[in-house]
BAVEXTI-697902 format. One record per residue (C-alpha): residue in one letter; residue number from 0; z, y negated, x. Coordinates in steps of 0.5 Angstrom, whole numbers, plus 2048, in hexadecimal, padded with zeros to 3 digits. Layout:
REM residues N
 res   n   w   v   u
   a NUM   Z   Y   X
...
REM end
This chain:
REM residues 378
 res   n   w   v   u
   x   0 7DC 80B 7EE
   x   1 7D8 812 7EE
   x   2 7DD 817 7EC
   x   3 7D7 81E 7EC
   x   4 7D7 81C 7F5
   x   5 7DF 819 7F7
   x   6 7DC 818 7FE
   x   7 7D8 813 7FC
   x   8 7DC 810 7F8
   x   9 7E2 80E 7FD
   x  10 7E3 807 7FF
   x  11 7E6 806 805
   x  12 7EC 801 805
   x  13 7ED 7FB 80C
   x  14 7F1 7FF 813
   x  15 7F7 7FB 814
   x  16 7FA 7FC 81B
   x  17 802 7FB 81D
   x  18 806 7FE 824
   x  19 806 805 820
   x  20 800 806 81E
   x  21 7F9 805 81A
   x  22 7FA 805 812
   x  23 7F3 806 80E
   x  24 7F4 807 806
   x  25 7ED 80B 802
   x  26 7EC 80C 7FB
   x  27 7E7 811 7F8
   x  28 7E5 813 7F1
   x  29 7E7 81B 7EE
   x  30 7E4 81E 7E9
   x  31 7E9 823 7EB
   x  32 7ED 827 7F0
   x  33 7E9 82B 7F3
   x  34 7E6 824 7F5
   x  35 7EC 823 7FA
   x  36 7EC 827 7FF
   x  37 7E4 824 7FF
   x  38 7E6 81D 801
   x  39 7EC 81F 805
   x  40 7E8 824 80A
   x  41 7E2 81F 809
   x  42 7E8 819 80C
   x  43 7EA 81E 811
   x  44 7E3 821 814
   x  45 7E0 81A 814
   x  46 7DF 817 81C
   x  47 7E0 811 819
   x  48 7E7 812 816
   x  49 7E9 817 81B
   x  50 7EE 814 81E
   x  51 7F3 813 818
   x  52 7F8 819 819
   x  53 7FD 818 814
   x  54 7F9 818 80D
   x  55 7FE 818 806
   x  56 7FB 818 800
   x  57 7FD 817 7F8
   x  58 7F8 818 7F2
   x  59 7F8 818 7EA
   x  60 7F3 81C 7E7
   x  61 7F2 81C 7DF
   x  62 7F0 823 7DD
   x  63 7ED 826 7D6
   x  64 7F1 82D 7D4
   x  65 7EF 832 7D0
   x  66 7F3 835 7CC
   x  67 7F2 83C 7C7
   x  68 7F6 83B 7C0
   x  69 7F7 842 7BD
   x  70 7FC 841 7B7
   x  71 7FA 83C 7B3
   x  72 7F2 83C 7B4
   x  73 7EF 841 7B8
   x  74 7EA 841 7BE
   x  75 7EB 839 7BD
   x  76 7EB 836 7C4
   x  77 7EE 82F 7C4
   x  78 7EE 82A 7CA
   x  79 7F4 828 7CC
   x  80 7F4 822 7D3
   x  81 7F9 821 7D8
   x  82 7FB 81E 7DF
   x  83 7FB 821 7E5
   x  84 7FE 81E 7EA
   x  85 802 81F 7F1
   x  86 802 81D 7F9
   x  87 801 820 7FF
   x  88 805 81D 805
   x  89 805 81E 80C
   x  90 80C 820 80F
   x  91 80C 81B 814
   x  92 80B 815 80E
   x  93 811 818 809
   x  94 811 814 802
   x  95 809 810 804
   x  96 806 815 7FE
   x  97 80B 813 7F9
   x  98 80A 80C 7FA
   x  99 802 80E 7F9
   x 100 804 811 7F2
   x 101 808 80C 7F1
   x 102 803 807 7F1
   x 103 7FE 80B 7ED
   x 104 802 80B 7E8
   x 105 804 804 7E8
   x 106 7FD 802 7E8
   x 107 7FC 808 7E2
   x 108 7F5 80A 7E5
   x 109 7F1 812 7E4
   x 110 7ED 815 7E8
   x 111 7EF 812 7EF
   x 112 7F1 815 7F5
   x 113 7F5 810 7FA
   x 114 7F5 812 801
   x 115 7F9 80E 806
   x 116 7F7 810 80E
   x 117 7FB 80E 814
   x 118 7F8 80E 81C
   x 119 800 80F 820
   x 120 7FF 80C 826
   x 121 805 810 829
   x 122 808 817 826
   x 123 80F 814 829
   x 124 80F 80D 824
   x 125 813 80F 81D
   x 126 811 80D 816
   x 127 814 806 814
   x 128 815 803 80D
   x 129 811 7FF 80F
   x 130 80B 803 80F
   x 131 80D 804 808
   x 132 80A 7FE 806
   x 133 804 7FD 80B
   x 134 802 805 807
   x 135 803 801 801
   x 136 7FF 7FA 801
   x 137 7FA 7FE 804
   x 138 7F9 803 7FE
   x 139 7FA 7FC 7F9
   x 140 7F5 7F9 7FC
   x 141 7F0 7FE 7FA
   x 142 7F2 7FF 7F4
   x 143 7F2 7F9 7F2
   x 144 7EA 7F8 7F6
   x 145 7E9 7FF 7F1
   x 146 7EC 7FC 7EB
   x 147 7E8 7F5 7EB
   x 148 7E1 7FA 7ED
   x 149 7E4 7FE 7E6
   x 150 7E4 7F8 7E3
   x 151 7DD 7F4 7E4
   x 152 7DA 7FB 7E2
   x 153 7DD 7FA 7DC
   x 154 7DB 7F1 7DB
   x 155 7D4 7F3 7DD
   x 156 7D3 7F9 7D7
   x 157 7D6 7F4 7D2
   x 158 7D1 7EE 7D5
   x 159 7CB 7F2 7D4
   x 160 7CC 7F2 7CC
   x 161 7CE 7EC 7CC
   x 162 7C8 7E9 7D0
   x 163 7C4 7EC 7CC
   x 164 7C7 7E9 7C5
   x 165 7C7 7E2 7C8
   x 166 7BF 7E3 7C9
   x 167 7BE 7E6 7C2
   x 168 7C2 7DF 7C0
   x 169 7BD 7DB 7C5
   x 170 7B6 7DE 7C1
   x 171 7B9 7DD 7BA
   x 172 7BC 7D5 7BB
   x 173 7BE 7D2 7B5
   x 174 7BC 7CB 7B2
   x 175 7C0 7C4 7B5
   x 176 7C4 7C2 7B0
   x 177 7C7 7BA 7B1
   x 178 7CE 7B8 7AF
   x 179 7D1 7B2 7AE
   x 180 7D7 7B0 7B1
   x 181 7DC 7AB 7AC
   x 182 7DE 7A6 7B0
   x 183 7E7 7A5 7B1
   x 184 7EA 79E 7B3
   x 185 7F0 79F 7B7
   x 186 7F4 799 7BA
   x 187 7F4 797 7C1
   x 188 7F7 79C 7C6
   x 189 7FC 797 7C9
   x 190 7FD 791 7C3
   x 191 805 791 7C5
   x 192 807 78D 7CB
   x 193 80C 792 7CC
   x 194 807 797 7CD
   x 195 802 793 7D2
   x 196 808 793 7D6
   x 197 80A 79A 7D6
   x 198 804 79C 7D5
   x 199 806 7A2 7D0
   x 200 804 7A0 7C9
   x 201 809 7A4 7C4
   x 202 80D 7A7 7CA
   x 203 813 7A9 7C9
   x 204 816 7A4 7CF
   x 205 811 79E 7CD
   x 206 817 79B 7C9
   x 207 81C 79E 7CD
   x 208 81C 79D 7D6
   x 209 81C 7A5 7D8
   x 210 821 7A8 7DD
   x 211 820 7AC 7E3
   x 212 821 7B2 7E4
   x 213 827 7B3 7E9
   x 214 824 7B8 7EF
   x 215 827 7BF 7F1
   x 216 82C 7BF 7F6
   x 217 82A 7C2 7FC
   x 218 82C 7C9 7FC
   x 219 831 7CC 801
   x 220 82E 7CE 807
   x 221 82F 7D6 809
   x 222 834 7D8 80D
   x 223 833 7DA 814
   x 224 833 7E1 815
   x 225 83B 7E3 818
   x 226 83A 7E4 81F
   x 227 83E 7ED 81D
   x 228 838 7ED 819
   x 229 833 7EB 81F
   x 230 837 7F0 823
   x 231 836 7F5 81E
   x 232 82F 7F5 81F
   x 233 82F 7F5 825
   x 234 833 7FB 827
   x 235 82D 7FE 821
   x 236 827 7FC 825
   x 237 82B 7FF 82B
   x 238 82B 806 827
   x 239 825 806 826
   x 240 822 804 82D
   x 241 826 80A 830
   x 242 824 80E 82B
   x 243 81D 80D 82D
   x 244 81F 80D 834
   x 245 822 814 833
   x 246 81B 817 82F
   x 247 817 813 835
   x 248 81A 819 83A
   x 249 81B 81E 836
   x 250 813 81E 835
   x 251 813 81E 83C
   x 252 813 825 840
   x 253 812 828 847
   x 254 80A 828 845
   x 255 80A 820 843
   x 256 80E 81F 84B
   x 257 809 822 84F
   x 258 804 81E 84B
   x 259 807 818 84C
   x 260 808 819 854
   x 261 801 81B 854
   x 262 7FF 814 850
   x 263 804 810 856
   x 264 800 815 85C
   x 265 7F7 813 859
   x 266 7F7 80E 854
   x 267 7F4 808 855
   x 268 7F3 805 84F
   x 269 7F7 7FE 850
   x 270 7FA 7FE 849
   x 271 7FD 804 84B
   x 272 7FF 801 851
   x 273 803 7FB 84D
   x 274 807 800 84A
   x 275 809 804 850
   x 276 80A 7FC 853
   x 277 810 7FC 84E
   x 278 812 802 84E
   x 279 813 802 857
   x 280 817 7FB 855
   x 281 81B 7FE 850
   x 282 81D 804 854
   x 283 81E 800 85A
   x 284 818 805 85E
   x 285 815 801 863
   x 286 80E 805 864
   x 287 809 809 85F
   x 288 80A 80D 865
   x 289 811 80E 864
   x 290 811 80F 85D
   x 291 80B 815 85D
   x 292 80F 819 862
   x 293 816 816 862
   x 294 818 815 85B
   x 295 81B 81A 856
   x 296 818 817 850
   x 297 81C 81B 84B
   x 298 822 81A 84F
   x 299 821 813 84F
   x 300 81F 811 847
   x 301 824 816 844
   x 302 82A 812 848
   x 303 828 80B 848
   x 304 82B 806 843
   x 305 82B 7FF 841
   x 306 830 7FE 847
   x 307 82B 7FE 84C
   x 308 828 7F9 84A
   x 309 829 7F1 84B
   x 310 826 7EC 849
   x 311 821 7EB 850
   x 312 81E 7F1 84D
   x 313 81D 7F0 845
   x 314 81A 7E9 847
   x 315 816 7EC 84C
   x 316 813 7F2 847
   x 317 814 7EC 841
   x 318 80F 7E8 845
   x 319 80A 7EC 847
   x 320 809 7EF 840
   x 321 808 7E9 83D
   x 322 802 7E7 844
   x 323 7FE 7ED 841
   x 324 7FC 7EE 83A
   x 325 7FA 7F5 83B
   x 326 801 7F7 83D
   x 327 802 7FB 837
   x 328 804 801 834
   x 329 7FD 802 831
   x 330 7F9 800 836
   x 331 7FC 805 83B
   x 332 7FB 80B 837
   x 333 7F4 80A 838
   x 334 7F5 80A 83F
   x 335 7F9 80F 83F
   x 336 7FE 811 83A
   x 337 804 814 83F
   x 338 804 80D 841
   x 339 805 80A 83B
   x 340 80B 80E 83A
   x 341 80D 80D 840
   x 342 80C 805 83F
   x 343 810 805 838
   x 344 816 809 83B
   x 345 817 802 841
   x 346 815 7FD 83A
   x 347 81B 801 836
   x 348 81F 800 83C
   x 349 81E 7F9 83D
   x 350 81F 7F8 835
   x 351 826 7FC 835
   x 352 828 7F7 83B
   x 353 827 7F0 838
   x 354 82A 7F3 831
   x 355 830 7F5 836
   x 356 830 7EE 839
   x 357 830 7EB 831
   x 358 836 7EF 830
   x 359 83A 7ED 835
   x 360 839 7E5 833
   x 361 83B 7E7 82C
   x 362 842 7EA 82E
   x 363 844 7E6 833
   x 364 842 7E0 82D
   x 365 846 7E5 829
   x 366 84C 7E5 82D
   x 367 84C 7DE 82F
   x 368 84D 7DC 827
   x 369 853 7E2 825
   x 370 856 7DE 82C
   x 371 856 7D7 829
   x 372 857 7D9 822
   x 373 85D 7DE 825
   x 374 85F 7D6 829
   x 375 85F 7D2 822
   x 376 862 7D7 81F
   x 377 868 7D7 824
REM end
């Protein structure tokens, strides 16, 4: 790696994509940290990797120091080594530059720079754990590509001596020498008849029969999840989506409304046109017209609830989004970003209604077992 030009030296890790973003790891060399900031603003300015909005970085520079002792012997300068080392983390991805740190000095590696930047589809989705680990196994896979290029660096510095060693004992061949091999009788392999029939001369069991082993008993299957620890979590996926409910409308302002009832008014863009077919039958408007000159769209999405929903609707909307691929939350925010959001606030409502429906199933199974339990009992 070419440490006196740091942009060159960059190794660009492979994208993985997933419902929050676009993840993509890249490695450079330092030869100090005044070469930051280079590949940093180089990975910013560069069209290709323009899309990225969220960068976190870590690195480990290893540093010559001179130090100046006056006490002991005058004007003699000493070199003394270290480490630097730190991260860089944006506030959005708290914690992601640790673990970049972490994982350099786990691999004890110098002079590198480990830049983990993210394409955020949408600023309204939170950071999960999860992302942690994507963060982390793309910036392992290229440490460990670094590593194994370190490495044949290495093997071919040492092949060179070496094949030049191997072609000097080439030029200088010695004589053949012949040497004679004294011959050693040994008694037939299966002389016995024991051991023609095991066929296991000098075994252990060849005078003795062998036992089996008994197989391993088969282990206990897990036991089932409890139906209070299904219902546990359901009513947490429920938080969840009402809180992305709740972050949907509060990102919504009288600007987005007014934009909203243009896009009912003039755009004819069919995927668009989908979307606003779910949102009529999930409101109950018969007519765009009615919904672009009617319809209070703050009103409206600020009061619904789960409850004015049935089964009809969720089946309907569920139907048509599994009839059309291009029904999603990233494919509309090409088209056009108000209307992904708008889309993710109906799939969010719909979620909320089935976690609802699985919760009811569950209590009322609870309920009938305390009941029976109660009529044994008694």
């Amino acid at each position: 790696m070419d440490q006196d030009n740091p942009i060159k030296s960059i190794i660009y890790g492979n994208q993985v994509r997933n419902p929050y973003g676009n993840f993509r790891s890249f490695c450079a060399a330092l030869a100090s940290m005044e070469q930051i900031q280079i590949v940093i603003n180089h990975l910013k300015t560069n069209e290709k990797f323009h899309k990225y909005n969220r960068y976190s970085y870590a690195y480990r520079v290893y540093e010559f120091q001179s130090v100046f002792l006056t006490q002991d012997q005058l004007n003699s300068e000493v070199q003394q080594n270290r480490i630097l080392q730190g991260y860089l983390e944006d506030e959005t991805l708290e914690g992601t530059g640790e673990k970049l740190l972490h994982l350099l000095q786990k691999f004890n590696v110098e002079n590198v720079l480990i830049v983990s930047a993210i394409e955020q589809y949408n600023p309204l989705y939170r950071f999960e754990p999860s992302h942690y680990r994507i963060i982390v196994e793309r910036s392992k896979e290229l440490l460990n590509n670094l590593y194994q290029k370190v490495v044949q660096q290495e093997e071919e510095e040492k092949r060179q001596p070496q094949e030049f060693e191997a072609n000097v004992k080439i030029l200088a061949k010695l004589p053949k020498t012949q040497f004679e091999v004294p011959l050693v009788s040994k008694p037939a392999k299966f002389a016995k008849l024991e051991d023609r029939q095991n066929n296991r001369p000098g075994h252990f069991y060849s005078e003795n029969p062998p036992f089996k082993v008994s197989k391993k008993p088969k282990q206990n299957p897990l036991p089932p999840i409890s139906e209070k620890k299904k219902l546990q979590d359901l009513n947490q996926r429920l938080k969840n989506t009402a809180y992305q409910l709740e972050k949907i409308l509060e990102s919504l302002a009288e600007k987005e409304y007014l934009q909203l009832r243009f896009i009912v008014k003039y755009d004819q863009n069919k995927l668009i046109e989908k979307v606003l077919d779910l949102f009529m039958m999930l409101f109950n408007v018969q007519s765009r017209e009615q919904l672009a000159n009617d319809f209070d769209f703050q009103s409206k999405m600020e009061t619904v609830t789960v409850n004015d929903l049935d089964d009809k609707k969720v089946r309907k909307i569920n139907e048509t989004l599994r009839g059309d691929r291009r029904l999603n939350v990233y494919q509309l925010a090409n088209v056009n970003p108000l209307i992904s959001i708008i889309f993710s606030f109906m799939v969010l409502l719909v979620k909320s209604y089935e976690i609802g429906k699985d919760m009811l199933k569950l209590t009322q199974n609870l309920a009938d077992e305390d009941f029976e339990y109660q009529m044994e009992d008694n």
